[in-house]
N, C-alpha and C positions, 0 to 999 in steps of 0.2 A: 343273552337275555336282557342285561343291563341297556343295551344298544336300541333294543329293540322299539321302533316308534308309537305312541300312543296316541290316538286321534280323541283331541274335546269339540264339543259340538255346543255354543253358545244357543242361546235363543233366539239371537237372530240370527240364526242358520251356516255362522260363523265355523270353519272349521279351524283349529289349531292342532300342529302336530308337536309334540317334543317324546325327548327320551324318556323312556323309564326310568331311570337314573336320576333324571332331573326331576319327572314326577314324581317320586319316592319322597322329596323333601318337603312336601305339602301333607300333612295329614290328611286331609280330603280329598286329594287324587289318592294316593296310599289306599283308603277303604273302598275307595270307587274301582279302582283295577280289580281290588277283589271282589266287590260284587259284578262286574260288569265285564272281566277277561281284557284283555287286551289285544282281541283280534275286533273290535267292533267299536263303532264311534262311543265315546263315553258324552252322555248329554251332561249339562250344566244344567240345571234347570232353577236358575235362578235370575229373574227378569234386570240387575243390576250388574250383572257380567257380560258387558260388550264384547264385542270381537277386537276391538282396540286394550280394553282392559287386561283381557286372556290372553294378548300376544303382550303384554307390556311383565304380566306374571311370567308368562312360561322362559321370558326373556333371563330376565331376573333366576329362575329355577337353572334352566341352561350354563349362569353365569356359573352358578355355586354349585353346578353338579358333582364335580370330584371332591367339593367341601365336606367334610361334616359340618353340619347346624351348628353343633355348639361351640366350633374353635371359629366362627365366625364374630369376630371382636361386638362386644354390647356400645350400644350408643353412649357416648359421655351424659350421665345425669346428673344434677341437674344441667338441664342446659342452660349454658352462659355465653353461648355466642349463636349466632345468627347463621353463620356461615358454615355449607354445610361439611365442607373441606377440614374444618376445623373441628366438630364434632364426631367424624366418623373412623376415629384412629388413622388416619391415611388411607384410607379405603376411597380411595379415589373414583373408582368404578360406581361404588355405591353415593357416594355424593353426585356424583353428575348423573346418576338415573336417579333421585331424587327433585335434582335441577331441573330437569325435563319441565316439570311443576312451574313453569315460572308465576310471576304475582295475576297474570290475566288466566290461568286455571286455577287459580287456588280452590274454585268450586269443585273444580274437574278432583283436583286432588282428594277434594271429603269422601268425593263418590268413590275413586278408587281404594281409600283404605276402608269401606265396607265391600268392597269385591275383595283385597286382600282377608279380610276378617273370615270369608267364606270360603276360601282356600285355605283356611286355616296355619299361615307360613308366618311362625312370631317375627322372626328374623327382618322378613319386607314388612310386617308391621308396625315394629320398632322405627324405622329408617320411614317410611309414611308418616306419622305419631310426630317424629320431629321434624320433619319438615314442616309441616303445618306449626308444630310450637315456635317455629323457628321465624315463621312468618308474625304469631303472636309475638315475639321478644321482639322483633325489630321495628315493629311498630306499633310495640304496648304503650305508650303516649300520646297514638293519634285516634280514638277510638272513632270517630267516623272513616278513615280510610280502612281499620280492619271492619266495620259495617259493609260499606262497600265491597271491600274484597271477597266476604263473603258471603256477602247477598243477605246479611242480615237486616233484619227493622225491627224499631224499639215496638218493644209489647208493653210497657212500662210508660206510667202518665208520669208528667213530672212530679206529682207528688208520692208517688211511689219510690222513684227516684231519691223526692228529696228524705222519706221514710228511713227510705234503707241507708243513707248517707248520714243520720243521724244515729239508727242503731252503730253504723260502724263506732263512730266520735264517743258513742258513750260506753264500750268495751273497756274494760278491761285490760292490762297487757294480757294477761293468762289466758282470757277469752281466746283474744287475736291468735295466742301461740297456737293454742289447740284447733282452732280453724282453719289455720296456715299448713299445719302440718296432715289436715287429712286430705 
């Protein structure tokens, strides 16, 4: 039964197959098996689950099937390094399907940690979450290139700007802690 293959059905007509085994580790396949049995395609029905995203999850599910979730080592936090090799306890496998990400998706990557959110798996969460911080740390000094990276634009006129740049300077240190820390 563990073996036994389970077909998702993306909305774009995508199909993905993995094990039961594998998709056991997804809260959200888990409920979905049982409403839906496992002899018939299970839809996704959620319009930000590509058929590239679904093979990139199931990949990841596959990898850690004979894992338990929870002996799967936690991301180092805070993080203080950039690199993902560095962060993921040796977990080599999982740094380099991270890396995939490189800096010209970094958009692609926002997208896929709300398809991970939807498969409900903390584990590829975690490891998404910092990737992306890990793009914030390495190029938290150049705030136009992480604009660009992420397709951001200011909403903010310079004087709003300079507002909020003035409340910082007139904090408190105690203010600052208690802001820092939530």
């Amino acid at each position: 039964e563990e073996t036994q293959m389970i077909k998702l059905q993306t909305n774009d007509g995508t199909i993905v197959e993995l094990e039961r085994k594998a998709a056991k580790k997804s809260a959200l396949l888990n409920r979905l098996i049982k409403d839906f049995g496992c002899d018939q395609k299970i839809p996704l029905n959620n319009d930000e689950v590509s058929g590239e995203h679904c093979k990139l999850v199931v990949e990841y599910l596959h990898h850690y099937k004979d894992q338990k979730m929870r002996t799967i080592k936690e991301i180092w936090k805070p993080i203080k390094k950039w690199e993902m090799r560095k962060i993921t306890h040796k977990d080599y496998w999982a740094a380099d399907f991270a890396d995939r990400f490189t800096e010209e998706r970094a958009l692609e990557l926002c997208l896929f940690a709300n398809v991970v959110c939807f498969f409900e798996i903390k584990t590829l969460e975690d490891l998404i979450v910092c990737k992306i911080a890990s793009y914030l740390l390495k190029y938290q000094d150049d705030n136009e290139y992480l604009k660009k990276l992420f397709n951001l634009v200011d909403d903010m006129t310079p004087e709003q700007i300079k507002e909020m740049e003035d409340k910082e300077a007139a904090m408190d240190p105690m203010q600052k802690l208690v802001r820092d820390s939530l």
